[in-house]
C-alpha positions in Angstrom: 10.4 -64.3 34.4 7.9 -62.0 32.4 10.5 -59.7 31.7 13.5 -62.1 30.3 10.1 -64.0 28.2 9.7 -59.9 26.9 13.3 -59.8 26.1 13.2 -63.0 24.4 10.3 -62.2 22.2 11.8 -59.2 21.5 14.7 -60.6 20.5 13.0 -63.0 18.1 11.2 -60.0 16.6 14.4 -58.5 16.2 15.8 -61.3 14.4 12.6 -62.0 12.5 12.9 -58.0 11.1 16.4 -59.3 9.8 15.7 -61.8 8.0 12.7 -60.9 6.4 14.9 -57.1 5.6 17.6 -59.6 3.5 14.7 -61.7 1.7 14.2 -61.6 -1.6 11.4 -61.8 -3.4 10.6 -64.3 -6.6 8.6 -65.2 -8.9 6.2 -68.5 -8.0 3.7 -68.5 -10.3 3.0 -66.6 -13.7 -1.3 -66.4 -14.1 -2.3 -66.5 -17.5 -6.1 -65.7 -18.5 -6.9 -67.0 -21.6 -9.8 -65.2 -23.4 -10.8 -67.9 -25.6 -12.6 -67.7 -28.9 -16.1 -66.4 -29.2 -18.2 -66.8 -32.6 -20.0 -63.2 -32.9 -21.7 -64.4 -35.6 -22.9 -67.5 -35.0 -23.1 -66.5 -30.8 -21.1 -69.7 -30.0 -18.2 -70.1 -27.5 -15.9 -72.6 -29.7 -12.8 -72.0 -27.0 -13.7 -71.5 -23.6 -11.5 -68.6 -21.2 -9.8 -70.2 -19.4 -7.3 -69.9 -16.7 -3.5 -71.1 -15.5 -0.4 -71.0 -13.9 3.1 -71.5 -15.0 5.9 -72.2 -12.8 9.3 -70.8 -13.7 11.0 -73.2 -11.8 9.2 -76.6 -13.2 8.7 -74.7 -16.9 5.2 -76.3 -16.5 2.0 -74.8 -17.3 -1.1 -76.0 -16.9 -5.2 -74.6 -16.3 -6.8 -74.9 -13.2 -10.4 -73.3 -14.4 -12.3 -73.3 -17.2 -15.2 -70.3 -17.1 -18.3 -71.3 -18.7 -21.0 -68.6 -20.0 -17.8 -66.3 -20.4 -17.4 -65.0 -23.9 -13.9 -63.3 -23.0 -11.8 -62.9 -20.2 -10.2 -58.9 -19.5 -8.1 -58.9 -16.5 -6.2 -61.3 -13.7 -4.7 -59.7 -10.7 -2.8 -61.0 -7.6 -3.5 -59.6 -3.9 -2.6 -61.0 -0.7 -4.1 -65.0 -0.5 -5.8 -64.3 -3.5 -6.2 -64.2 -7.4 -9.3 -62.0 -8.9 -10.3 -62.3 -12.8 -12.7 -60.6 -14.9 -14.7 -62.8 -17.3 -17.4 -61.1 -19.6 -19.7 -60.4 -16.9 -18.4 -62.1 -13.7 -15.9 -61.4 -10.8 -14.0 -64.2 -10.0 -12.3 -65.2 -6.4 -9.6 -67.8 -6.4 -7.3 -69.0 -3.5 -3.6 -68.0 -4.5 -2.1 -71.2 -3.1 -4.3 -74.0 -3.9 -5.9 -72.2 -7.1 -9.4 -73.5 -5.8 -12.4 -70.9 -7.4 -14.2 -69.4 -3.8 -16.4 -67.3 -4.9 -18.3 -65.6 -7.9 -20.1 -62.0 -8.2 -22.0 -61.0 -11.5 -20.8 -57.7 -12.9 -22.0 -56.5 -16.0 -19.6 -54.9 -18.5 -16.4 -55.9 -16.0 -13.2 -54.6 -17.9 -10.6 -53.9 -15.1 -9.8 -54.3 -11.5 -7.6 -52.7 -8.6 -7.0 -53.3 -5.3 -7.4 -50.6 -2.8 -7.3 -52.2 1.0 -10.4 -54.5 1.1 -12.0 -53.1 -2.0 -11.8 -54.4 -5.4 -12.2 -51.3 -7.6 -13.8 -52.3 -11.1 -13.6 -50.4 -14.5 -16.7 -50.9 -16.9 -17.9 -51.0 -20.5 -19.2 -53.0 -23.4 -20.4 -52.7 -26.7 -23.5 -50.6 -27.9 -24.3 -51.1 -24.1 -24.5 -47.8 -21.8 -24.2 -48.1 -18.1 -25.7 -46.3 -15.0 -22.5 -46.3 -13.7 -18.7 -47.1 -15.4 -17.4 -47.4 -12.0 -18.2 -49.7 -9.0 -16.7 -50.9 -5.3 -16.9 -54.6 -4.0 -15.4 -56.1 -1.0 -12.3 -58.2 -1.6 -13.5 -60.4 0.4 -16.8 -61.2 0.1 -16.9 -60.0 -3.5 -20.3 -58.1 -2.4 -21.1 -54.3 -4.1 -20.3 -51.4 -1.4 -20.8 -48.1 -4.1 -20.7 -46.9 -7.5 -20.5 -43.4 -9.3 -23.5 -43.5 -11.9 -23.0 -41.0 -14.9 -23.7 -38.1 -14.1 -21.5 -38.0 -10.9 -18.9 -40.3 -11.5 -16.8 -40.6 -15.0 -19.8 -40.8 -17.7 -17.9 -42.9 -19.9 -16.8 -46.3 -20.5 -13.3 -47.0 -18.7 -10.6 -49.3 -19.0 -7.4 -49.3 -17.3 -7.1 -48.4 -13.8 -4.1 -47.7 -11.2 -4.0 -46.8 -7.8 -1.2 -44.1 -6.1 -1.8 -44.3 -2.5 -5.6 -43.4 -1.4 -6.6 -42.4 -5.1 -7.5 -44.4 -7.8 -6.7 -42.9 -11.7 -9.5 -44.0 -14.3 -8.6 -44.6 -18.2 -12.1 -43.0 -19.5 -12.3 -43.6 -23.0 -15.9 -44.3 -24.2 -14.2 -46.8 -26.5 -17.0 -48.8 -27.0 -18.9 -46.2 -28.8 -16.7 -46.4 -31.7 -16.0 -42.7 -33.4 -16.9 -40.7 -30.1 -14.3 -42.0 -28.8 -13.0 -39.4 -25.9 -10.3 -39.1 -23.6 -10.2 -37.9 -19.6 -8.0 -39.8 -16.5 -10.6 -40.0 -13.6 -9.8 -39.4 -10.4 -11.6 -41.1 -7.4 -10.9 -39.7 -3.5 -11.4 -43.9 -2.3 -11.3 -42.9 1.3 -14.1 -40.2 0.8 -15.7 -42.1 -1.6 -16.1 -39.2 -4.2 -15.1 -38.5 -7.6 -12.6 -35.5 -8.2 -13.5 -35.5 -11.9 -11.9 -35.7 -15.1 -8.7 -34.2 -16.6 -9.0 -33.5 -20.0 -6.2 -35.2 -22.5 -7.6 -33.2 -25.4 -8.3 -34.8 -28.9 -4.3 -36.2 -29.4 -5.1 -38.0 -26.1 -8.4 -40.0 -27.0 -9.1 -43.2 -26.2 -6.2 -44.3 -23.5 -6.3 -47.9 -22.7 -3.7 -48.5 -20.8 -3.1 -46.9 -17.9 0.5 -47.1 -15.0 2.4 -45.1 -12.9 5.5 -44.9 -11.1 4.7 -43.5 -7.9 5.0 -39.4 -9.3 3.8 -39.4 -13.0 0.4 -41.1 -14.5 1.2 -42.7 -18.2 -1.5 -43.5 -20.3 -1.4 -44.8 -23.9 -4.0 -43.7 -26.0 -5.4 -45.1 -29.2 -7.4 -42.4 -30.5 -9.2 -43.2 -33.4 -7.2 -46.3 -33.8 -5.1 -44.5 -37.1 -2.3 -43.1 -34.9 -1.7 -43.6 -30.9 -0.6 -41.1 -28.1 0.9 -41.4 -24.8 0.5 -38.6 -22.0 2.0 -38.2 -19.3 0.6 -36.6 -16.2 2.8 -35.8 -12.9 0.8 -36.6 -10.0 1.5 -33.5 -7.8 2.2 -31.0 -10.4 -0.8 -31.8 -12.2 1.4 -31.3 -15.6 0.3 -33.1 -18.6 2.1 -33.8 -21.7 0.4 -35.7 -24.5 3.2 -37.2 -27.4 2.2 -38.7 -30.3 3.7 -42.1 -31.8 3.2 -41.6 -35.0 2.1 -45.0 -35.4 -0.1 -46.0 -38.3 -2.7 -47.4 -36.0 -3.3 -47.9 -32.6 -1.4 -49.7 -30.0 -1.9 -53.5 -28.7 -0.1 -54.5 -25.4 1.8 -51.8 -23.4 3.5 -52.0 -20.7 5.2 -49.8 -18.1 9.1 -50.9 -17.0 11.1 -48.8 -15.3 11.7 -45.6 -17.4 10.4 -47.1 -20.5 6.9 -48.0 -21.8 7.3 -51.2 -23.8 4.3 -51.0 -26.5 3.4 -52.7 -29.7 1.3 -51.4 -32.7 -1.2 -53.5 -33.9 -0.5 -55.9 -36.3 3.2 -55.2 -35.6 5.9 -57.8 -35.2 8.0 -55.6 -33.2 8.6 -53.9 -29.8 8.9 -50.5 -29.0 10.2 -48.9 -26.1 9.4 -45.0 -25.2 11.3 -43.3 -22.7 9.2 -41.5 -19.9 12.2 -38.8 -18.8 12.8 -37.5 -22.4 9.4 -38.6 -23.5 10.4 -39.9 -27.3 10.6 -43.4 -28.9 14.1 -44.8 -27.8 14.4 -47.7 -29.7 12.8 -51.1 -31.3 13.3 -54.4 -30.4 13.0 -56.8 -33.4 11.0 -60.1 -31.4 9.5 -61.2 -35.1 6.2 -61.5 -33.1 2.6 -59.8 -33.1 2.2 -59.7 -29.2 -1.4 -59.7 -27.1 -0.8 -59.2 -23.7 1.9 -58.5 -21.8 3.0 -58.3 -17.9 6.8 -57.2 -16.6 8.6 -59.3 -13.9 10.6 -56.6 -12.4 12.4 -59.4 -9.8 13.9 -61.4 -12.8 13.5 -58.5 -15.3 11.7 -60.1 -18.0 9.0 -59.2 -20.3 6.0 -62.5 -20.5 4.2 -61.8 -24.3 1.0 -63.6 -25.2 0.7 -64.1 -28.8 -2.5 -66.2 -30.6 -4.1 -66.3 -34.1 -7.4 -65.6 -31.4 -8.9 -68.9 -32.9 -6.7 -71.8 -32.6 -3.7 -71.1 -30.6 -1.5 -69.2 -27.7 1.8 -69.0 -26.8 3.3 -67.2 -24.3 7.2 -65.7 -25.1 9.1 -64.7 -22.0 12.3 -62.0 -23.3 15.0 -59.7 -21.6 14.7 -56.5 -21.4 16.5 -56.0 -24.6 13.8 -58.3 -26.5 16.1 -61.7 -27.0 14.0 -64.3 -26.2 14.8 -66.3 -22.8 11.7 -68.8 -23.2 8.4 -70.4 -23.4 5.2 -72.1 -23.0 2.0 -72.6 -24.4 -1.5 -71.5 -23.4 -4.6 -71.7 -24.7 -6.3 -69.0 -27.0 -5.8 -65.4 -26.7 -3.6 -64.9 -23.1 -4.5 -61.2 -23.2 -4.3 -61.1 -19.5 -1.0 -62.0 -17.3 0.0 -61.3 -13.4 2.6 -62.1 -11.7 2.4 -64.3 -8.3 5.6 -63.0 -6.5 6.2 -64.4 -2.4 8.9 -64.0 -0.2 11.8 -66.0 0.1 11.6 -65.3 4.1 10.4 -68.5 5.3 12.3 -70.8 2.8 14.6 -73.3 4.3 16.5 -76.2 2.6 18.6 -79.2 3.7 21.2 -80.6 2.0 19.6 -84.1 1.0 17.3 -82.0 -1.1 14.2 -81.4 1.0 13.1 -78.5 0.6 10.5 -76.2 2.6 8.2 -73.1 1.8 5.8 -71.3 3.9 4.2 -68.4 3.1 2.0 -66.1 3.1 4.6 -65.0 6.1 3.8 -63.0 8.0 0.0 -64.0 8.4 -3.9 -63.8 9.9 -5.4 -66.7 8.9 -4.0 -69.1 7.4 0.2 -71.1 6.4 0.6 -73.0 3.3 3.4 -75.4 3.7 5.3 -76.5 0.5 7.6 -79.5 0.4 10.2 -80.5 -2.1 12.0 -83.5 -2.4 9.9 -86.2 -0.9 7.3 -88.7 -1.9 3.7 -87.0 -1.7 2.7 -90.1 0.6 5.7 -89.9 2.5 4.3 -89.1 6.7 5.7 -85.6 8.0 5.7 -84.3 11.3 4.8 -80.4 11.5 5.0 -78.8 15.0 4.5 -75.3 15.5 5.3 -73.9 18.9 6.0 -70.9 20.9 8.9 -68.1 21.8 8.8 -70.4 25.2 9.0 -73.6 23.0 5.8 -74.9 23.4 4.3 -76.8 21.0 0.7 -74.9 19.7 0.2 -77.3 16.7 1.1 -80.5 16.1 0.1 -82.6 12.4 0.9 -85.4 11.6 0.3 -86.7 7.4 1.3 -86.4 4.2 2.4 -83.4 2.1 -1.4 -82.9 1.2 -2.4 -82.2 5.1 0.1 -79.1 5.2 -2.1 -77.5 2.6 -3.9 -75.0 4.6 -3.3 -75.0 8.5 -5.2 -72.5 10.7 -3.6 -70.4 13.0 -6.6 -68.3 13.7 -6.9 -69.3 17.2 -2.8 -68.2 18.1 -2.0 -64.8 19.2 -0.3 -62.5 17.5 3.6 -63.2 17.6 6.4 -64.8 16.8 6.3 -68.6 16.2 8.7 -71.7 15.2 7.1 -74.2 12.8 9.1 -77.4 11.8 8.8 -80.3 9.2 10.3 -83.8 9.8 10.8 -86.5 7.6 13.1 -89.5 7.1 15.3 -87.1 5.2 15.9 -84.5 8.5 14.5 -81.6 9.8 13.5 -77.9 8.7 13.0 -75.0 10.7 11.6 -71.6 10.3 10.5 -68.5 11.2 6.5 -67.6 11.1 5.0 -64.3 12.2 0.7 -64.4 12.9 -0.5 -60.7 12.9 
């Protein structure tokens, strides 16, 4: 008996593997952080940052936190169960599912963050303000500080942009808030020793990179230098080579970003797109979008380019294009969407029924926790949700509306593979769940 229940499960695993080797990948939610409108002048917040989610599907958008005490927002990324955003001076936790804020860390002069296994990695810098340290370590989890380089060890300026190719994290050190010292160095940090490796120079047609991405074997940076022209170098990760090219631009660059063999940027002040071309390294062409962009995120799955544009007072609009600049959509925000990430799940796990009911679990496979999604009923509509075992046991069994599939624990199962299933009036959906 143990051995045909080790076949079985084997079996399941084996099937399991398939399925999730054919899913595909899509886009659930667009996060937008909107930076707001500060008053310098006056030191008054007259639009607060805010942040949102669009759906692609639904074409709705709509905020699901406003940040007090923020006077900008700089950066919104999505890992694993959850969405981290950088606000002025705080660190902010959300739950990728339900959007519900969990946590909050202060962090003076937060610009950027990374993910690196259970660390957030966090860039630093801010006006007429100098640090002990421009880079720091919290945990992911409990958003608590585990290290820092200060000055003299670690980067000694500012940074901005940050990336991560495999267990090394590259630094865009620019000093940029010391305006007319500007410099220009990409950091290396060793994450698993915990030291810095240094900086590698980009020389004075490479000052001031921003923006920092790679591909897997080359690290692009775009540079602004003294915001009259702009740069972009180009360093291959295990050759160490390092080509700067200039853009002869006649000022610096706005939102950049990194799609496929092409850097998408746009000079300040512009109202088009360019795209450079990382093999040859030139300017390949310009796409003609008749708008002056602020941020801007790639969806590689759907291959389309999401641009923020604002007046950074009263408005913000977010412009979704092809790849060739003709525009496909969009939405509106509130002021100054500098910031956008993509929220991208599995279709593994995604089962339908003819009548239109229509389930989503995810994140799958999982620890902790299964969010269960269900279209095409009435949200007080009663549903039945079993989960049970390779032996067909039944390990869980709710009973209530759409709302009560929100967040089920599965921390007390064993690892393995499991069967959950909805009911309603309308049928029955079955799928696939795998608890690590």
């Amino acid at each position: 008996m143990k051995r045909i229940c080790t076949n079985l499960l084997v079996v399941l695993m084996m099937i399991s593997a398939v399925q999730f080797a054919f899913a595909q990948n899509y886009v659930k939610n667009v996060i937008v952080l909107n930076e707001g409108h500060y008053d310098y002048n006056n030191l008054i917040q007259t639009v607060p940052v805010t942040i949102g989610s669009y759906d692609p599907t639904t074409h709705i958008y709509a905020a699901f936190d406003t940040i007090h005490n923020a006077r900008f927002g700089s950066c919104v990324v999505v890992d694993s169960n959850f969405i981290y955003a950088a606000a002025d001076t705080f660190l902010i936790k959300y739950d990728r599912f339900t959007h519900a804020r969990l946590n909050a860390q202060t962090v003076h002069g937060i610009r950027k963050i990374a993910v690196w296994n259970n660390q957030l990695l966090i860039t630093r810098g801010e006006y007429l303000v100098n640090y002990l340290a421009y880079f720091q370590v919290y945990d992911k989890n409990s958003l608590s500080f585990i290290y820092q380089f200060d000055s003299l060890t670690g980067p000694g300026y500012s940074t901005e942009g940050i990336v991560v190719n495999n267990d090394t994290a590259y630094l865009a050190v620019n000093n940029g808030f010391n305006y007319g010292n500007e410099v220009g160095f990409i950091g290396k940090v060793n994450l698993n020793g915990q030291s810095y490796i240094g900086n590698i120079n980009l020389d004075s047609t490479g000052k001031n990179p921003f923006s920092i991405a790679t591909d897997g074997n080359t690290i692009y940076t775009v540079n602004n230098r003294d915001y009259s022209t702009a740069s972009v170098s180009s360093l291959g990760i295990a050759s160490g080579n390092l080509t700067t090219v200039g853009l002869a631009t006649s000022s610096g660059c706005g939102a950049s970003s990194l799609v496929t063999n092409y850097i998408y940027y746009q000079v300040s002040g512009d109202t088009v797109m360019n795209r450079f071309n990382t093999t040859s390294l030139t300017n390949y062409d310009t796409l003609h979008i008749n708008k002056n962009i602020y941020g801007m995120a790639h969806d590689p799955i759907n291959s389309l380019i999401y641009a923020g544009e604002t007046d950074y007072v009263t408005f913000g609009k977010i412009f979704i294009y092809n790849l060739t600049g003709t525009l496909q959509d969009s939405f509106t925000v509130s002021v100054a969407p500098g910031n956008i990430a993509l929220d991208v799940r599995s279709s593994a796990g995604i089962n339908s029924l003819n009548n239109g009911m229509k389930v989503s679990v995810y994140p799958n496979p999982t620890t902790n926790n299964l969010h269960v999604e269900v279209i095409g009923i009435e949200s007080n509509e009663i549903i039945n949700c079993t989960i049970t075992d390779v032996l067909g046991n039944v390990v869980k069994n709710i009973n209530g509306t759409i709302s009560s599939l929100n967040n089920i624990s599965i921390n007390d199962l064993a690892a393995g593979v499991y069967s959950i299933s909805i009911r309603s009036e309308k049928g029955m959906v079955t799928n696939k769940i795998v608890k690590e």
